[in-house]
C-alpha positions in Angstrom: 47.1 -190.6 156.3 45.2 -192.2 159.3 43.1 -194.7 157.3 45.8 -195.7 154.3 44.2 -194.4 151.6 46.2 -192.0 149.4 44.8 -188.5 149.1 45.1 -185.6 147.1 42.8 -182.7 149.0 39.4 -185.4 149.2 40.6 -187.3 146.2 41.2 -190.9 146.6 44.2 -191.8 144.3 46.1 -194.7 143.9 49.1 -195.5 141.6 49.4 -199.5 140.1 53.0 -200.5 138.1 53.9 -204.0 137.3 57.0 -204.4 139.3 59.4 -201.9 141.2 62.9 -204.0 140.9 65.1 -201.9 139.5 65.5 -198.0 137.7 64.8 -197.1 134.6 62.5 -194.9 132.3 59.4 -196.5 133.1 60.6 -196.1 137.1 61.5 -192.1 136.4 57.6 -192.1 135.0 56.2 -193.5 137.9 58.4 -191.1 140.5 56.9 -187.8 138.9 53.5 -189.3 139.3 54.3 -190.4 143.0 55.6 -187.1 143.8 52.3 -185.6 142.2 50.4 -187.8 144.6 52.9 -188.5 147.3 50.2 -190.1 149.9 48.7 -192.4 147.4 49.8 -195.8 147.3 52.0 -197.8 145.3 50.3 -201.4 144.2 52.8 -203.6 142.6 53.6 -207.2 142.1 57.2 -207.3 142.8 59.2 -204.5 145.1 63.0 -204.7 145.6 64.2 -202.0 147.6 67.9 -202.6 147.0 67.3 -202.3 142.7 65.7 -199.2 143.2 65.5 -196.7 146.5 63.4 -194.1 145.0 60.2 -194.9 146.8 61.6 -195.8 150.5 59.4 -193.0 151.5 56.0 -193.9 149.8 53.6 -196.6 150.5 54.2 -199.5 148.5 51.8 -202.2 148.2 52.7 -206.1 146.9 51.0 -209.1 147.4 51.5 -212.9 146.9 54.0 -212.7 144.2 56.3 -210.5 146.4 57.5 -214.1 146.9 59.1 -215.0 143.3 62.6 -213.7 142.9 63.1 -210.8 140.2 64.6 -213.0 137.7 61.9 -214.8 137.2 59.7 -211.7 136.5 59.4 -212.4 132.5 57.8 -215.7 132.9 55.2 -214.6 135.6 53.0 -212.6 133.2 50.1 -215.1 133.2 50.4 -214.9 137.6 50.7 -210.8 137.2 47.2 -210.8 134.9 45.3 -213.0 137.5 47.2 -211.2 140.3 45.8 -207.3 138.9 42.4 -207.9 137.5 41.9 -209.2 141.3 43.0 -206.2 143.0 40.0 -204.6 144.5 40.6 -201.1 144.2 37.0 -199.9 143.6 37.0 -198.0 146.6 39.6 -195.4 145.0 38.0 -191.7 143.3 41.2 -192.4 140.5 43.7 -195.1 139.7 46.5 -194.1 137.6 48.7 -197.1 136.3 52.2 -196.7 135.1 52.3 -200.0 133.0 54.0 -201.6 129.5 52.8 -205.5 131.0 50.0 -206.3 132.8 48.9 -203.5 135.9 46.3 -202.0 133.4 44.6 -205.4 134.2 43.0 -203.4 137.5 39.2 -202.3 137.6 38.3 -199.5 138.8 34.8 -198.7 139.8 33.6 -196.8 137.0 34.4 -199.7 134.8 32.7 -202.7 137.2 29.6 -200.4 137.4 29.5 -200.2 134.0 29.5 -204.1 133.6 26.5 -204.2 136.3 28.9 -205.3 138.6 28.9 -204.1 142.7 31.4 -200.9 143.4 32.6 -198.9 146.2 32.7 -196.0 144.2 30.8 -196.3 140.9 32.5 -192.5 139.6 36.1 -193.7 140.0 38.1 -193.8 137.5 41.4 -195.4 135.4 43.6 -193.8 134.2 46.3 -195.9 132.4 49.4 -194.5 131.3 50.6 -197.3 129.4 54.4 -197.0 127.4 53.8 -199.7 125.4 51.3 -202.4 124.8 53.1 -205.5 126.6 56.1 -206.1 124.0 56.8 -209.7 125.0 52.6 -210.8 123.7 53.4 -208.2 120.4 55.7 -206.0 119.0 58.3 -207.5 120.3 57.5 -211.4 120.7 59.8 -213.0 118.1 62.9 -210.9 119.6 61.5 -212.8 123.0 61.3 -215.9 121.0 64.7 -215.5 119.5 66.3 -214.7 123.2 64.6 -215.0 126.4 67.0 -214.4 128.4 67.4 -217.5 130.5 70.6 -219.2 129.3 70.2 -222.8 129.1 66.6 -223.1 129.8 65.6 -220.6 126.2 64.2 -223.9 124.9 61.8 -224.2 127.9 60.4 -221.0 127.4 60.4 -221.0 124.2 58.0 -224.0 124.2 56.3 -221.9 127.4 55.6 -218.6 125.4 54.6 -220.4 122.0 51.7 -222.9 123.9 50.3 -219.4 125.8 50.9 -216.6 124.1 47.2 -217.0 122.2 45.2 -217.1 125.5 47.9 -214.4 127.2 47.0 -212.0 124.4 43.2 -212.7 124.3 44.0 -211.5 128.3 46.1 -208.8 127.8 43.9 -207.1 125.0 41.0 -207.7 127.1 42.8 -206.0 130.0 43.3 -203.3 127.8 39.9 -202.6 127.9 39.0 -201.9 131.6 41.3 -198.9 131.7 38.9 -195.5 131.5 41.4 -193.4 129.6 44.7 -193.9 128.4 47.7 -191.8 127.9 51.0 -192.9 126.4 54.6 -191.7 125.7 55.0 -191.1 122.5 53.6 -191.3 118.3 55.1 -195.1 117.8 53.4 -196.1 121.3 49.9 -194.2 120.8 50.5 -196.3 117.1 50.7 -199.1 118.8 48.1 -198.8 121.2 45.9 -198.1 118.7 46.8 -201.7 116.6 47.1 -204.0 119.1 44.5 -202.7 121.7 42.0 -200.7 119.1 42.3 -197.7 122.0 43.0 -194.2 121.3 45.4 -192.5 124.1 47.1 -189.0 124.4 50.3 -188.2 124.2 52.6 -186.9 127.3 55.8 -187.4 126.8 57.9 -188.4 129.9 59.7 -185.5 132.3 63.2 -185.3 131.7 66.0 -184.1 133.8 66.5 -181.6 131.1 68.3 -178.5 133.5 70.9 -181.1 135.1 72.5 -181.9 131.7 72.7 -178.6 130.5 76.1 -176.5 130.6 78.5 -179.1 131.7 80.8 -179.1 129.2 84.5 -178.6 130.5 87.3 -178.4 127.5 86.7 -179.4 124.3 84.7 -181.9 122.9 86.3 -185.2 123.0 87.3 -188.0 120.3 84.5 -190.6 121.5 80.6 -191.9 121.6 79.2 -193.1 124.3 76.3 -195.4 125.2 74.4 -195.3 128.8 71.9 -198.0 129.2 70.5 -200.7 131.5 72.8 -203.8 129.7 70.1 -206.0 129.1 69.9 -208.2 125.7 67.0 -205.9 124.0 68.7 -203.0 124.5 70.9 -203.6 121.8 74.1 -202.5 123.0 76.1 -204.9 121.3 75.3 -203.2 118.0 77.2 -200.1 119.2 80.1 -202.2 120.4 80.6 -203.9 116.9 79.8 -200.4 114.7 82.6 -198.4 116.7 85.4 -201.7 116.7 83.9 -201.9 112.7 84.8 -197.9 112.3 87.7 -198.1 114.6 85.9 -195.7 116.9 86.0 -195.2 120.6 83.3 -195.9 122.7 82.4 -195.7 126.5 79.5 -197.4 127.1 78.3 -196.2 131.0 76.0 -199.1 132.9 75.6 -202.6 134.3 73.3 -205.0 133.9 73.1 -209.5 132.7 74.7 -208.6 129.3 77.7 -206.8 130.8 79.8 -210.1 130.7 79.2 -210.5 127.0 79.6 -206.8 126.1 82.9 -207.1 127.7 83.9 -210.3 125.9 82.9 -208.7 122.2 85.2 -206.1 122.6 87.9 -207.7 124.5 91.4 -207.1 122.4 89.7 -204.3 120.4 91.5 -201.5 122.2 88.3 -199.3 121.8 85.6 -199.7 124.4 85.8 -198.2 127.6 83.2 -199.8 130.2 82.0 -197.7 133.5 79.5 -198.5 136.0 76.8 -197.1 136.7 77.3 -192.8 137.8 75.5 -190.1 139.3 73.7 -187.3 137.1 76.9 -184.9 137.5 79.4 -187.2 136.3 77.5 -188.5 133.3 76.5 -185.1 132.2 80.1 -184.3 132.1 80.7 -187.6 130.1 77.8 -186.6 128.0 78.8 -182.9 127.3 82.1 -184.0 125.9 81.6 -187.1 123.6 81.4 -187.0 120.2 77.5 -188.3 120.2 75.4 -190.6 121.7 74.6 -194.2 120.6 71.1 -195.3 120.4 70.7 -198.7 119.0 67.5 -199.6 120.3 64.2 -199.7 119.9 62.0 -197.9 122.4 58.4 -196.8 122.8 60.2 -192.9 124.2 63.9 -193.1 125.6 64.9 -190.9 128.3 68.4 -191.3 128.3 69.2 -190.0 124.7 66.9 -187.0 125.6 69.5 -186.6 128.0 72.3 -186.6 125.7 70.5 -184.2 124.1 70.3 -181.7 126.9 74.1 -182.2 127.5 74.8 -180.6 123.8 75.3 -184.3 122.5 73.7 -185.3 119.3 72.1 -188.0 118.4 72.4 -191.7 116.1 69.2 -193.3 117.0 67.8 -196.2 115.3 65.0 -194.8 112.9 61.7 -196.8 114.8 60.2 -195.6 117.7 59.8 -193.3 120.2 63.4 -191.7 118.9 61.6 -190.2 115.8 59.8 -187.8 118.4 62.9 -185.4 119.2 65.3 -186.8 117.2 65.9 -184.2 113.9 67.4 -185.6 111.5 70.3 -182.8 110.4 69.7 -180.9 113.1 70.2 -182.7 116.7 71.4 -185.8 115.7 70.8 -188.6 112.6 68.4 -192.1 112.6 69.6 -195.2 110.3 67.2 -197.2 109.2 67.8 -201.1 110.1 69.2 -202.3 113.8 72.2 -203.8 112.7 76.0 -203.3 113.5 76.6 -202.4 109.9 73.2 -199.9 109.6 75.0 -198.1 112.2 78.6 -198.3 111.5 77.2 -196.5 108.1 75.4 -193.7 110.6 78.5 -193.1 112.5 80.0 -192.3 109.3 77.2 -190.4 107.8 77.1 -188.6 111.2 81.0 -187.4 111.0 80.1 -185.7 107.9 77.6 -183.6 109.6 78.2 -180.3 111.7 76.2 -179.6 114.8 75.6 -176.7 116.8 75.7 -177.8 120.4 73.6 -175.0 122.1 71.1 -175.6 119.6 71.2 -179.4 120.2 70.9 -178.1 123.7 67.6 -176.4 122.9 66.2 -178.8 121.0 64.7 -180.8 124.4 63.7 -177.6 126.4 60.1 -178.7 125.5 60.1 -182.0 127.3 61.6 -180.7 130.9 59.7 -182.3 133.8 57.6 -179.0 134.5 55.7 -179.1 131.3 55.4 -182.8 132.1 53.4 -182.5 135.7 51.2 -179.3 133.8 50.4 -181.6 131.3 49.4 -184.4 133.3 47.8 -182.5 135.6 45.7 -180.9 133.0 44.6 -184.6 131.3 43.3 -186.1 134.9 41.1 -182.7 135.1 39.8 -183.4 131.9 39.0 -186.9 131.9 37.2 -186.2 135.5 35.4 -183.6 133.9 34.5 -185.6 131.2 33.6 -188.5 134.0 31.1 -185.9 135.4 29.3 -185.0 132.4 29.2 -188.5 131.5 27.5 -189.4 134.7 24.6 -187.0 134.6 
């Protein structure tokens, strides 16, 4: 790669995300596409080697706000918008963004040409794979609202989000229109995409894992749920905590993360949670294969974990909204309840225990969204929307 540009055959490519800090389902996204383009570079605000060593081998771009620390990265969307749509990447044949924030914001140079503007390359094109439209300017704001995050300082950006979040999602939808296509994760998100942004986009569901979950079941299956997640305050965790200690239910809830503290402290005396860091794939398909079933208590544009638990023979309690509805079978692979609240699950769990489940067919359920059909099916969009590019040119 003698001049730095990222190449697939003569393609120019390059891949934009809004920060590489840590590892998570938006991360796993972004590999498969890196590994489908493994020369083109990474462009990203924020990279942090030690939160997430999957990409100490590719090219990884970041700029100015390399500077801010990662804690910091929830109040720097207005910096990451500015920082983005200023990236000159016109030079590039495609752009493929992995984004839920604000890395659709680049241009590529089919869209400056269109707007009369000068371009290295007036045929190249963006694609955006966006999750989610950014969840902090919609969806999602009053949970935002309710809890930053930031301990003492919530009132300050509070007061921060309320002034700006009128001009920040003026910006964001108009960032939403410079990508060329978009592709998303799931119904909910191309739902979504469709309200907040007035876009359509085609649904790929994410790769998953699926072959290193299956068949590791040793002994019988064991008396407890578990939970595996990033412990962040969204995630909802805390929900599963007090629905096992208000059904007197063990739990084993499998990650770290700023909420671990407080997840500890909600349980303390109960007898029933079990907390474990963070494990490689073989151990927590083994955890996986024996437990009872798998919590789900948040809300989620996709959710590769519990596809996961799936493909471990695992079933399902998912909260009812999102992108849970899109493999979770209600009966057959697992059960949704309908409001995220301790008590809306505790209910589930219940309703859950009354159910029988046939753990191969649970199994089989998630054969459909393994990580080949994933890389086919992306593979086949980008040749359609450069096809479509083409005709449109002539």
């Amino acid at each position: 790669m003698a001049d730095g540009v990222g190449k697939a055959g003569e393609k120019k490519v390059a891949i934009v995300c809004d920060w590489l800090t840590n590892v998570g389902g938006a991360e796993k996204v972004l590999l498969k596409i890196h590994q489908m383009y493994p020369e083109a570079p990474i462009y990203t605000s924020k990279y942090d080697p030690k939160g997430i060593d999957w990409f100490k081998n590719a090219e990884v771009r970041t700029g100015w706000l390399q500077v801010f620390p990662s804690r910091m990265r929830r109040i720097l969307g207005p910096l990451r918008q500015w920082y983005f749509s200023r990236l000159d990447l016109s030079e590039y044949d495609l752009i493929i963004s992995v984004t839920g924030a604000e890395a659709k914001s680049v241009k590529s140079g089919r869209w400056l040409s269109r707007q009369g503007k000068k371009s290295a390359n007036p045929r190249g094109i963006h694609i955006s794979f966006c999750h989610v439209p950014t969840q902090y300017y919609w969806q999602m704001y009053d949970d935002y609202i309710k809890n930053p995050g930031f301990g003492i300082l919530n009132p300050f950006v509070r007061l921060f989000f309320r002034m700006l979040v009128r001009p920040l999602r003026r910006a964001d939808l108009k960032a939403a229109q410079r990508p060329d296509y978009f592709v998303t994760i799931s119904e909910y998100a191309k739902e979504a995409i469709k309200k907040y942004y007035g876009r359509e986009a085609t649904v790929i569901h994410p790769g998953v894992e699926i072959k290193d979950f299956q068949n590791k079941k040793e002994g019988e299956t064991e008396d407890y749920y578990v939970v595996t997640s990033r412990q962040v305050n969204w995630k909802r965790i805390d929900l599963a905590v007090k629905a096992c200690m208000m059904t007197q239910r063990k739990l084993v809830v499998i990650g770290e993360g700023p909420e671990h503290k407080k997840l500890v402290k909600l349980a303390k005396g109960s007898g029933l949670v079990e907390f474990l860091p963070v494990m490689g794939k073989k151990d927590l398909a083994k955890y996986l294969a024996r437990a009872k079933g798998y919590l789900f208590p948040s809300m989620e544009p996709f959710g590769i974990a519990p596809v996961e638990a799936l493909a471990a023979g695992c079933p399902v309690i998912a909260y009812g909204v999102g992108g849970a509805c899109d493999y979770v079978v209600e009966g057959k692979n697992g059960i949704l309840f309908k409001e995220q609240t301790a008590t809306s699950l505790a209910e589930a769990i219940l309703q859950f225990e009354k159910c029988k489940f046939n753990r191969e067919r649970v199994a089989k359920s998630v054969l459909k969204f393994d990580e080949a059909r994933f890389d086919k099916e992306m593979r086949d969009f980008i040749k359609r929307c450069e096809k479509k590019n083409g005709k449109d040119e002539k």
